[in-house]
Short mmCIF file of the C-alpha atoms (twelve columns), coordinates in Angstrom:
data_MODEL
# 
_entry.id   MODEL 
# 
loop_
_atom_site.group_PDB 
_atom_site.id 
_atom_site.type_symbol 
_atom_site.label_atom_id 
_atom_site.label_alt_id 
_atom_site.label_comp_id 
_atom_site.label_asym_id 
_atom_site.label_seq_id 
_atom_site.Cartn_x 
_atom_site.Cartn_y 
_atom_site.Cartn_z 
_atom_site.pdbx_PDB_model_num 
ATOM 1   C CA . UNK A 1   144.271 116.241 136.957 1 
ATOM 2   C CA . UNK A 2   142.370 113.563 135.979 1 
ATOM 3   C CA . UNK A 3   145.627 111.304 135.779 1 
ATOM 4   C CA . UNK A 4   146.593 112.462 139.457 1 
ATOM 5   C CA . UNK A 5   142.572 111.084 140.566 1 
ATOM 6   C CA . UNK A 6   143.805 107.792 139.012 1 
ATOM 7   C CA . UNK A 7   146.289 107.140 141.116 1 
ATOM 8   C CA . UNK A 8   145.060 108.521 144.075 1 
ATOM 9   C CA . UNK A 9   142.084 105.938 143.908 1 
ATOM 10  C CA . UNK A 10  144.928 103.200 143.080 1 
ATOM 11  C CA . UNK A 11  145.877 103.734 146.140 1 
ATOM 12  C CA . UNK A 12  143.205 103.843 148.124 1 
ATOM 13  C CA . UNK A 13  141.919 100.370 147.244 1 
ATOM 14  C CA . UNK A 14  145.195 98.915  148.096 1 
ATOM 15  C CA . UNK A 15  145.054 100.431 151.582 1 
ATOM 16  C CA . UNK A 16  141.045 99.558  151.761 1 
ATOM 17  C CA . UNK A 17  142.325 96.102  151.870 1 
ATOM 18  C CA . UNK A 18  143.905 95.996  155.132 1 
ATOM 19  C CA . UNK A 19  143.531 98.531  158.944 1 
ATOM 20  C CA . UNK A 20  146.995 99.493  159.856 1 
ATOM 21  C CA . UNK A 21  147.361 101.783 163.100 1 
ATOM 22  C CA . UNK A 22  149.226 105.001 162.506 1 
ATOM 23  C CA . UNK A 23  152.150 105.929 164.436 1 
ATOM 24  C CA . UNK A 24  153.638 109.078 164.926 1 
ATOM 25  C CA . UNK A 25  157.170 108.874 164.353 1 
ATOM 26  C CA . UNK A 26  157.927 112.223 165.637 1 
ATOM 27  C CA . UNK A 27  156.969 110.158 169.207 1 
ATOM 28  C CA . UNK A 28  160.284 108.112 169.120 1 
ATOM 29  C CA . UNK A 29  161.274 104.971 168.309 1 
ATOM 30  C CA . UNK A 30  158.943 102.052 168.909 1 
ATOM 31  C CA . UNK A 31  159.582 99.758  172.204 1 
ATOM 32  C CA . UNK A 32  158.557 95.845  172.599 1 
ATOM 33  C CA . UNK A 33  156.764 95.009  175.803 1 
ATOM 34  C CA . UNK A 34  156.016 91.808  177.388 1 
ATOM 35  C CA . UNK A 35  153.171 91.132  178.777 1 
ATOM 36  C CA . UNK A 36  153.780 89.000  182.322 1 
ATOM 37  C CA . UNK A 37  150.754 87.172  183.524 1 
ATOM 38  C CA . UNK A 38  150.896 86.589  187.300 1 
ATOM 39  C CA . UNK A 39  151.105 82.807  188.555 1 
ATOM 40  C CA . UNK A 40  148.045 81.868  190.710 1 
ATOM 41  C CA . UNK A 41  147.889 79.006  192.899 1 
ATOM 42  C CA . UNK A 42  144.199 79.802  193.783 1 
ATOM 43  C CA . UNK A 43  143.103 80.091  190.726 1 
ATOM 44  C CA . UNK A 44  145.093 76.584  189.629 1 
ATOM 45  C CA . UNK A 45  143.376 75.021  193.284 1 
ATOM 46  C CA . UNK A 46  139.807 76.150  192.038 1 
ATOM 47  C CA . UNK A 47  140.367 74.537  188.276 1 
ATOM 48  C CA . UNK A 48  141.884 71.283  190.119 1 
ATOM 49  C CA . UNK A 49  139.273 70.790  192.269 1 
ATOM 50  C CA . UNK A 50  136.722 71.961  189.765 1 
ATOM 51  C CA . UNK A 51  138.115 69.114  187.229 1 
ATOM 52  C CA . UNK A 52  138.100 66.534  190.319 1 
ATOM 53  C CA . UNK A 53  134.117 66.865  190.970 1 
ATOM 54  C CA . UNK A 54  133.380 67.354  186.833 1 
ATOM 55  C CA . UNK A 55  134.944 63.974  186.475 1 
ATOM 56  C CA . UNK A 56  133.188 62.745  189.980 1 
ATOM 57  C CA . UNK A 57  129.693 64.096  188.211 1 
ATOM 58  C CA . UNK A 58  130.767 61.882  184.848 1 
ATOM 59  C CA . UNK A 59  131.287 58.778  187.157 1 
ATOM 60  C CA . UNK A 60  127.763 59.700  188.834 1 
ATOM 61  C CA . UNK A 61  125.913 59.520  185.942 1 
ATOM 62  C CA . UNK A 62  127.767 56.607  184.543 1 
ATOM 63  C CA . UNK A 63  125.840 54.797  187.383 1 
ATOM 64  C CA . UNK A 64  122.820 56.322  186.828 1 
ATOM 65  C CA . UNK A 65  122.869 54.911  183.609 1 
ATOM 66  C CA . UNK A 66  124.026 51.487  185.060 1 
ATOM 67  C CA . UNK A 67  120.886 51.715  187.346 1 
ATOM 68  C CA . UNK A 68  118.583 52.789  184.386 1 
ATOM 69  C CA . UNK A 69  119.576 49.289  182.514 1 
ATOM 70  C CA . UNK A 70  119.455 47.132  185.402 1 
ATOM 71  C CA . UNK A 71  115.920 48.865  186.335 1 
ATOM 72  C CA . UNK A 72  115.016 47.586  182.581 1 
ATOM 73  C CA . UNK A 73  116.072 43.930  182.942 1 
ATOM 74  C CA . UNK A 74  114.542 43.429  186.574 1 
ATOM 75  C CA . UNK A 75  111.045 44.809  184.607 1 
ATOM 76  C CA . UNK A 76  110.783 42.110  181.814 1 
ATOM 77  C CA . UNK A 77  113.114 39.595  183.154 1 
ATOM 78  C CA . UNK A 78  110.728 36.832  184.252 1 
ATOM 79  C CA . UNK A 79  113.838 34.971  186.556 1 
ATOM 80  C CA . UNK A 80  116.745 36.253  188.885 1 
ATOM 81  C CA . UNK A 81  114.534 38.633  190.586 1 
ATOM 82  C CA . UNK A 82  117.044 38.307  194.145 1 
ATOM 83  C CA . UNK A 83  120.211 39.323  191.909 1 
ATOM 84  C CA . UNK A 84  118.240 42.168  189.618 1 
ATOM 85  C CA . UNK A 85  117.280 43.770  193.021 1 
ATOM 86  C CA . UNK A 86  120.802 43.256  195.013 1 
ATOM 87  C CA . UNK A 87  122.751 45.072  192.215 1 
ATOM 88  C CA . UNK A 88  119.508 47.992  191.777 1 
ATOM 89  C CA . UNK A 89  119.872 48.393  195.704 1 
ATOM 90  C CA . UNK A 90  124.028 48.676  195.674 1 
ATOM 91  C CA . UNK A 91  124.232 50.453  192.566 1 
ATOM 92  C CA . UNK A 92  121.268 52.882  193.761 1 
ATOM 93  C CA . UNK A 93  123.246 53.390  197.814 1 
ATOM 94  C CA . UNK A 94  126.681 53.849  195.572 1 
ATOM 95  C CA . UNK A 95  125.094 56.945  193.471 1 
ATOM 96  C CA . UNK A 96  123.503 58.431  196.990 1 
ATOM 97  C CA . UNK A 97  126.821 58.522  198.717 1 
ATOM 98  C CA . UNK A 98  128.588 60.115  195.234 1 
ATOM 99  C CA . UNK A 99  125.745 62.550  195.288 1 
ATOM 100 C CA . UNK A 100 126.139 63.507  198.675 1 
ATOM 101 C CA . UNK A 101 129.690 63.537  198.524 1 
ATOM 102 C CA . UNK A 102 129.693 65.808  195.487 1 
ATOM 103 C CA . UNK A 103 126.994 68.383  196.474 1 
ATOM 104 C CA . UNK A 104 129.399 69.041  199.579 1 
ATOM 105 C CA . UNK A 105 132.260 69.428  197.963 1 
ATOM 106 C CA . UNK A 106 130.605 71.954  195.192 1 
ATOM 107 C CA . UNK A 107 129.123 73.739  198.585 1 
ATOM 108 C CA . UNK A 108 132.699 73.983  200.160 1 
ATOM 109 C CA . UNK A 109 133.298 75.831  196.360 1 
ATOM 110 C CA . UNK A 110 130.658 77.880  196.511 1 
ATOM 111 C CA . UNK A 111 131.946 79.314  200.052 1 
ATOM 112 C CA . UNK A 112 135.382 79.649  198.393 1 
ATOM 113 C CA . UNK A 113 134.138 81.586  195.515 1 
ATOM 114 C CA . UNK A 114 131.837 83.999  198.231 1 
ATOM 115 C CA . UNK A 115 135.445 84.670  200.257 1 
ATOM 116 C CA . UNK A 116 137.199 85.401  197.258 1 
ATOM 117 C CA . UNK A 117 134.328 87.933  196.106 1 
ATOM 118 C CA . UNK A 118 134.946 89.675  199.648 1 
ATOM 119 C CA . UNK A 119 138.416 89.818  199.495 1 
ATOM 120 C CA . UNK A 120 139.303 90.280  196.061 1 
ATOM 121 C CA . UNK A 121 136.545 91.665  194.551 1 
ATOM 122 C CA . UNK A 122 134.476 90.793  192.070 1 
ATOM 123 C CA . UNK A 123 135.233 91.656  189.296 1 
ATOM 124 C CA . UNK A 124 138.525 89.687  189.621 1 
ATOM 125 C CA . UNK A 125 139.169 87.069  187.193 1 
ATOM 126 C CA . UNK A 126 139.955 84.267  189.759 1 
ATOM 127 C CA . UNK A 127 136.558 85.425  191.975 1 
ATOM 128 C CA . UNK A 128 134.817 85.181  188.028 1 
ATOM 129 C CA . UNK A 129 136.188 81.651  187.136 1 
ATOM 130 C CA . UNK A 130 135.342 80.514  190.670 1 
ATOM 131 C CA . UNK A 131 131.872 81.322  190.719 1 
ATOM 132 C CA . UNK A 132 131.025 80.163  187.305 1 
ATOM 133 C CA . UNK A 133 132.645 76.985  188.137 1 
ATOM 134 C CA . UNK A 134 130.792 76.671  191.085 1 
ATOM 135 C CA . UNK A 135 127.511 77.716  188.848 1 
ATOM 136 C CA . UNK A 136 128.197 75.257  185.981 1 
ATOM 137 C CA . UNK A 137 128.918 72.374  188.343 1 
ATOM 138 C CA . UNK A 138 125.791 72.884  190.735 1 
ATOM 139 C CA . UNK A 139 123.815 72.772  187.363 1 
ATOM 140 C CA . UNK A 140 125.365 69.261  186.535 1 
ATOM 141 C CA . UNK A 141 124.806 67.700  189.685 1 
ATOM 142 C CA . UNK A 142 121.265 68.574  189.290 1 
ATOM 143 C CA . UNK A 143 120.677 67.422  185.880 1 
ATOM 144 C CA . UNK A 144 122.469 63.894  186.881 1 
ATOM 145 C CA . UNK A 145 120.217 63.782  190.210 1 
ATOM 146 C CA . UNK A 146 117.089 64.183  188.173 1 
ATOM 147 C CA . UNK A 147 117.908 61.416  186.099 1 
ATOM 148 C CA . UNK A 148 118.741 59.294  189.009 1 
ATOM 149 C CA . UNK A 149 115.046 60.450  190.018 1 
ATOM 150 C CA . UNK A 150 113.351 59.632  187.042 1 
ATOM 151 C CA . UNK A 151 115.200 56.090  187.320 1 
ATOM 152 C CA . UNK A 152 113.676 55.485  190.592 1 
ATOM 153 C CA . UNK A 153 110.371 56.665  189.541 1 
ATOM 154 C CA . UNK A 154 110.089 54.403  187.058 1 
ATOM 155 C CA . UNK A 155 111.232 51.550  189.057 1 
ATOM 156 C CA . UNK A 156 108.543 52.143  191.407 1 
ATOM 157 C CA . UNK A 157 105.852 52.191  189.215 1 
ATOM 158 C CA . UNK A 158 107.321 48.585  187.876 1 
ATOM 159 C CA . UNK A 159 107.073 47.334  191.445 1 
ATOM 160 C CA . UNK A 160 103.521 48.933  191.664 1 
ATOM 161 C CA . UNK A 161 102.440 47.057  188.456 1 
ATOM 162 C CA . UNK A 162 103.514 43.600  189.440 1 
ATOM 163 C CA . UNK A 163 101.803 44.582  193.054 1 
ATOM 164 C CA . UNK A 164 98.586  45.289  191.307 1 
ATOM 165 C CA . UNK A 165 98.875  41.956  188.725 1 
ATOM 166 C CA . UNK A 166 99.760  39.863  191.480 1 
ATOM 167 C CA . UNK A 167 96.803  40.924  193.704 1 
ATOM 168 C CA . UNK A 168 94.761  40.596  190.589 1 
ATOM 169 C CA . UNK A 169 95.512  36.852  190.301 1 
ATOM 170 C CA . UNK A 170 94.004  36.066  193.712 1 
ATOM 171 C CA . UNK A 171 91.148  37.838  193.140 1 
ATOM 172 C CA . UNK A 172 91.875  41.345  194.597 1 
ATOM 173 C CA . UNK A 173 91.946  44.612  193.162 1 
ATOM 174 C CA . UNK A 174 94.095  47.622  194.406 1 
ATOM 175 C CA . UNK A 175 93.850  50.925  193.082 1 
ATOM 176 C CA . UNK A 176 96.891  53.057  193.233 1 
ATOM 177 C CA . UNK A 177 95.755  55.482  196.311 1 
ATOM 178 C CA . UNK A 178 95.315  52.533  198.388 1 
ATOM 179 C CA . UNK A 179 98.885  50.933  197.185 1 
ATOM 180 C CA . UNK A 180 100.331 54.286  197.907 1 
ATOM 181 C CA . UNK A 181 98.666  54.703  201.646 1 
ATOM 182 C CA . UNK A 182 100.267 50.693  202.228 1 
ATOM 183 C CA . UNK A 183 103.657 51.898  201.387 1 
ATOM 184 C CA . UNK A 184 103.419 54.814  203.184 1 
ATOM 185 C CA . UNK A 185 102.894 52.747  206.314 1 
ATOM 186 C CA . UNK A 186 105.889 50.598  205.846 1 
ATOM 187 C CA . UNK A 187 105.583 47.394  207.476 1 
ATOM 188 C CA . UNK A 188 102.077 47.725  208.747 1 
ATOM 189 C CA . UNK A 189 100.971 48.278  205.544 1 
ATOM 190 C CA . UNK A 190 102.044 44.909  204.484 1 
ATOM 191 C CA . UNK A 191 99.869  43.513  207.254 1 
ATOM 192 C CA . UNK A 192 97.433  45.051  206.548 1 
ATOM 193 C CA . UNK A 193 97.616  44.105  202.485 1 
ATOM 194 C CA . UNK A 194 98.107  40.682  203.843 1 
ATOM 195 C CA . UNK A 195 94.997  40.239  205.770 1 
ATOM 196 C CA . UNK A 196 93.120  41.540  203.464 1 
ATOM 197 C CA . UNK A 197 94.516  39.250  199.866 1 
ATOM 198 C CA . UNK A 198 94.361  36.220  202.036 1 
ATOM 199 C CA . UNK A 199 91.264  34.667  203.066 1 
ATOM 200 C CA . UNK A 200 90.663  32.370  205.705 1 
ATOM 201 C CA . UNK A 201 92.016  28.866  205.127 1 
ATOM 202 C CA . UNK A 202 93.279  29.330  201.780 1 
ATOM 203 C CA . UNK A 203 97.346  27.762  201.006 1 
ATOM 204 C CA . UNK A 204 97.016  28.562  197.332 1 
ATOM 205 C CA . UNK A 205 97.964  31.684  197.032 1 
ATOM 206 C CA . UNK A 206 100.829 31.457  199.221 1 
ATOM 207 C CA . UNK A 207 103.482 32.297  195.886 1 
ATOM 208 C CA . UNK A 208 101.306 35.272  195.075 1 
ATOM 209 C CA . UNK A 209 101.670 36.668  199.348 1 
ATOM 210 C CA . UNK A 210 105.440 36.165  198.733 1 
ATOM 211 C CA . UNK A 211 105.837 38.412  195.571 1 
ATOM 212 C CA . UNK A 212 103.584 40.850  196.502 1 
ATOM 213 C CA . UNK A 213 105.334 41.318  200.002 1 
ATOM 214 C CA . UNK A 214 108.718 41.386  197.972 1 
ATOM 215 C CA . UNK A 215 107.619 43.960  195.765 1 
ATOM 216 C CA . UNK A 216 105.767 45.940  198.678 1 
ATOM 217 C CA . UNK A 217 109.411 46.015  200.784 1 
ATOM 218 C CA . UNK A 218 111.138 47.411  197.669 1 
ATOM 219 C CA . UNK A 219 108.369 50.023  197.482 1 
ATOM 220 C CA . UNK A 220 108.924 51.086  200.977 1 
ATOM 221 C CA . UNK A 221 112.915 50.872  200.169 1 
ATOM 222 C CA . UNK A 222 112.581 52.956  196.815 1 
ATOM 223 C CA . UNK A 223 110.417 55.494  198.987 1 
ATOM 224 C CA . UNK A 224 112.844 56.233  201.652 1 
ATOM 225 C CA . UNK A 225 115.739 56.912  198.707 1 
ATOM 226 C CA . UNK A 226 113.470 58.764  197.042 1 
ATOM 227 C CA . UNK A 227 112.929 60.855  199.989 1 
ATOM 228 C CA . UNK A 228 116.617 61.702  200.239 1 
ATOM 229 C CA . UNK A 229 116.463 62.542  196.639 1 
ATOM 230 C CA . UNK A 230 114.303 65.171  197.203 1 
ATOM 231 C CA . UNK A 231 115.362 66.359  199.955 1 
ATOM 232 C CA . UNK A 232 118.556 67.042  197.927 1 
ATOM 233 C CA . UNK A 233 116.821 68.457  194.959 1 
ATOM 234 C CA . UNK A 234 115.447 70.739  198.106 1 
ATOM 235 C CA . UNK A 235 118.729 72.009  199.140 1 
ATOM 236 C CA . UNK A 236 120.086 72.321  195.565 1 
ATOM 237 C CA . UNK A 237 117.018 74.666  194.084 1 
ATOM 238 C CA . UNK A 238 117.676 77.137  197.438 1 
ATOM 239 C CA . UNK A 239 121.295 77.729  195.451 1 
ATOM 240 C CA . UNK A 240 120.153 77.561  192.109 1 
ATOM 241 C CA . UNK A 241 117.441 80.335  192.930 1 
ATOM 242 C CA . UNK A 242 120.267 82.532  194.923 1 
ATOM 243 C CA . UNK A 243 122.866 82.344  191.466 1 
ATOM 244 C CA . UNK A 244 119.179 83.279  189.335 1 
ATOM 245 C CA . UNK A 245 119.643 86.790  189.801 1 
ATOM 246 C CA . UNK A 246 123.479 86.118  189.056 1 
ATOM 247 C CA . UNK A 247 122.641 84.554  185.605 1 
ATOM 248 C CA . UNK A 248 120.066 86.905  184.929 1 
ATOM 249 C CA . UNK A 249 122.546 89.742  185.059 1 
ATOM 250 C CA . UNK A 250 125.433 87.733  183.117 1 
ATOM 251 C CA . UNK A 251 122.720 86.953  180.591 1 
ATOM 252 C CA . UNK A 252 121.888 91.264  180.086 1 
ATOM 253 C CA . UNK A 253 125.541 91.616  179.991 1 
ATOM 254 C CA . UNK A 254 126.173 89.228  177.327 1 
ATOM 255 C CA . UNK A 255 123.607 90.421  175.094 1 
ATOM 256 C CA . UNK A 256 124.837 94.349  175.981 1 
ATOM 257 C CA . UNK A 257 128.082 93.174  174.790 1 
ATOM 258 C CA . UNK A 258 126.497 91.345  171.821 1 
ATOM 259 C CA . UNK A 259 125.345 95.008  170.738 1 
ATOM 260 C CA . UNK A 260 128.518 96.830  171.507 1 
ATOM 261 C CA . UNK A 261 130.032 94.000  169.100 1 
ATOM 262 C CA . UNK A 262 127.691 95.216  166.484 1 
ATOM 263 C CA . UNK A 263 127.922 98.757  166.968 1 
ATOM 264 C CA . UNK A 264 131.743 98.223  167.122 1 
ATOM 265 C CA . UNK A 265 131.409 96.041  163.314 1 
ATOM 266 C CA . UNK A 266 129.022 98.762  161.414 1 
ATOM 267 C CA . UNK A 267 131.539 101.812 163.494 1 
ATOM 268 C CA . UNK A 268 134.705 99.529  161.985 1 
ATOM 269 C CA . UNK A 269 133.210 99.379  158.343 1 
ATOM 270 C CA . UNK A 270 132.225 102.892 158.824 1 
ATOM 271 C CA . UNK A 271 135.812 104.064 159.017 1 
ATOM 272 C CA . UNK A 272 137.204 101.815 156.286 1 
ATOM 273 C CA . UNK A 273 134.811 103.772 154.006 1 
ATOM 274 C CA . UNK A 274 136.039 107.196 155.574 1 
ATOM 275 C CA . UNK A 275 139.000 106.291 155.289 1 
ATOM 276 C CA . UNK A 276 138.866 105.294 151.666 1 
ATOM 277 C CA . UNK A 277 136.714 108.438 151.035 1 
ATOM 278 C CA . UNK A 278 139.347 110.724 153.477 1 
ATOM 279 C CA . UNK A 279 142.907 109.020 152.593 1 
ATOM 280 C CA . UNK A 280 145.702 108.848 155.308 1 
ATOM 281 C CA . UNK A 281 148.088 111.779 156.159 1 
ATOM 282 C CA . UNK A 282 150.431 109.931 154.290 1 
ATOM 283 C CA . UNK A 283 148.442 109.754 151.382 1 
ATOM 284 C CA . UNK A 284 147.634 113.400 151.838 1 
ATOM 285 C CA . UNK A 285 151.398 114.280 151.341 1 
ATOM 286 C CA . UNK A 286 151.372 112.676 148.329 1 
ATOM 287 C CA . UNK A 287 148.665 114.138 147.075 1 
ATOM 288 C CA . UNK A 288 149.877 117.426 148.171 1 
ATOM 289 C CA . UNK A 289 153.143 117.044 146.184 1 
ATOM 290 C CA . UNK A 290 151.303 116.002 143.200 1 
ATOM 291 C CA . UNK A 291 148.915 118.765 143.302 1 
ATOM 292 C CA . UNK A 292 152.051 121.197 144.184 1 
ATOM 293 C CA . UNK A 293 154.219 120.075 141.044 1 
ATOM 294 C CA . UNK A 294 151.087 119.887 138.888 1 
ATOM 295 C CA . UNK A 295 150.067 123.964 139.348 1 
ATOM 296 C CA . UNK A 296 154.292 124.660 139.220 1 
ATOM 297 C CA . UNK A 297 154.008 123.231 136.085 1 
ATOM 298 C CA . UNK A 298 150.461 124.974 135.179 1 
ATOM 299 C CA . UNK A 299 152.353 128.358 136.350 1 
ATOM 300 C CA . UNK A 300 155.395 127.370 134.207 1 
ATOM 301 C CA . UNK A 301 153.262 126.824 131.227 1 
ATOM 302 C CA . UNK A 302 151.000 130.254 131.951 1 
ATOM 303 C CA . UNK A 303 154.229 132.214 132.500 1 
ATOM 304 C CA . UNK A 304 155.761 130.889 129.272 1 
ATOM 305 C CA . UNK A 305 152.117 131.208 126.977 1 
ATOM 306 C CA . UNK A 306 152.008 135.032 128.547 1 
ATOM 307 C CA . UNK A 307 155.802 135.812 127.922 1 
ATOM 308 C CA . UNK A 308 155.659 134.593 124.395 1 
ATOM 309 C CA . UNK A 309 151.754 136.620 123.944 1 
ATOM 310 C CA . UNK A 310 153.863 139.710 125.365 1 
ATOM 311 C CA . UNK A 311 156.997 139.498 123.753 1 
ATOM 312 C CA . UNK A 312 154.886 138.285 119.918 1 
ATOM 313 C CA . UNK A 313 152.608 141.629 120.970 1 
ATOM 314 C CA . UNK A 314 155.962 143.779 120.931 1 
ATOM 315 C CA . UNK A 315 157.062 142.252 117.927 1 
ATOM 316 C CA . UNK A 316 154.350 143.002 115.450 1 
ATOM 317 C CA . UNK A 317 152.555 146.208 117.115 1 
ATOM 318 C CA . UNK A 318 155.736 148.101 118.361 1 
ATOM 319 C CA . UNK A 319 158.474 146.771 115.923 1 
ATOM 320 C CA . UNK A 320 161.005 145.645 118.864 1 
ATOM 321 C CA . UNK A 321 163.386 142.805 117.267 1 
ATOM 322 C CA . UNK A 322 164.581 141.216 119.731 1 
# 
């Protein structure tokens, strides 16, 4: 018995190794199917167009960046003011057109992945890709928007500063409510700044006038874009609060799925340890015919020992010679 424990355990660990399915052969042979996956042109549309605005956001931010640099030089350069501020002004129009553009065109996705929700369903894979397309591209555009918004920013407090230091040279001090009440009036407010830096009479400060009133029109330009900007960050937060609840609930199904993964790993070890504890039905034949030959052979042995007791008993108590 002990030998038959040996190499039941043997084999055991060599099936411990590896999870093979069982099939029952008394089912019939077994058949090879293909799995055909059905061609989609909408689903090939959405990932076209999806690519075509991903590499539209890339370009977007590409000039953001370009404006960031620029916005660097025109700050310490000390020369070339005119040519600093033409390409800051084209590059800055360029990247509110692209914006625009873009936001559209992930809109017009967003009302494609809503129609295919109606009329396919949701939990379609096509209606699935399409919306977190549409999710994961809104959420670009936004983080390239906000940089272009922290480049403008940042810009405008640089024009602010050389407002300030060049009121400062003739004498005049401006705090930045007041600076921000002149902009806010456009070109009035540049009358009014002017009257009140130059006094009666005076020619000197003429250079001064001219740099301030430069730097006062870009302030009034940089505040109109930076309008629009929000104004778009506006519109964009309305769709990133509708798809909240949407993320929220991808988010609790992830992590519900994270747990059935889990449950699924410790269930999975589980049943490599039953099944090295509780061997296959296979192995259970084995066994079977081991334990089967092992008590024929015990009987054998117990019929022969009791035979031989009997027939010695006869042989010296009765006096039967065989």
């Amino acid at each position: 018995m002990e030998r038959l424990q040996t190499i039941v355990e043997e084999e055991d660990d060599k099936d411990s190794g590896c999870f093979v399915p069982e099939y029952d052969v008394d089912k019939g042979p077994l058949t090879l199917e293909a799995v055909i996956f059905e061609k989609s042109n909408t689903m090939e549309e959405i990932l076209h167009e999806a690519s075509l605005i991903r590499k539209s956001i890339i370009l977007l931010s590409l000039d953001v960046e370009r404006l960031k640099n620029n916005n660097e030089r025109y700050g310490t350069s000390v020369s070339r003011f005119s040519i600093l501020k033409r390409d800051s002004d084209s590059i800055a129009r360029k990247i509110q057109q692209q914006g625009d553009s873009v936001y559209k065109r992930i809109q017009a996705l967003g009302d494609r992945a809503n129609e295919l929700e109606q009329t396919e369903g949701g939990n379609r894979a096509v209606s699935r890709i399409a919306r977190i397309q549409y999710d994961t591209l809104a959420f670009a555009l936004r983080s390239a928007m906000e940089n272009y918004n922290s480049a403008e920013e940042k810009q405008r407090e640089i024009c602010k500063t050389r407002i300030q230091r060049q009121a400062s040279i003739i004498g005049k001090d401006i705090s930045d409510e007041q600076l921000n009440d002149l902009v806010n009036k456009g070109g009035e407010g540049w009358e009014e700044l002017c009257q009140s830096l130059q006094p009666p009479g005076a020619q000197s400060c003429r250079t001064a006038l001219n740099e301030i009133k430069t730097r006062h029109t870009e302030l009034v330009n940089l505040e109109a874009r930076l309008k629009d900007i929000h104004e778009m960050f506006l519109q964009m937060a309305v769709l990133v609060e509708e798809q909240g609840s949407l993320l929220n609930s991808i988010e609790t199904h992830v992590g519900k799925t994270e747990e059935h993964i889990k449950n699924s790993d410790h269930k999975f070890k589980e049943a490599l340890i039953h099944k090295k504890k509780n061997p296959s039905r296979y192995n259970f034949l084995y066994i079977n015919i081991y334990i089967c030959i092992y008590i024929y052979i015990y009987i054998y042995i117990y019929i022969y020992i009791y035979i031989y007791i009997y027939i010695y008993i006869l042989i010296k108590f009765v006096g039967i010679r065989l």
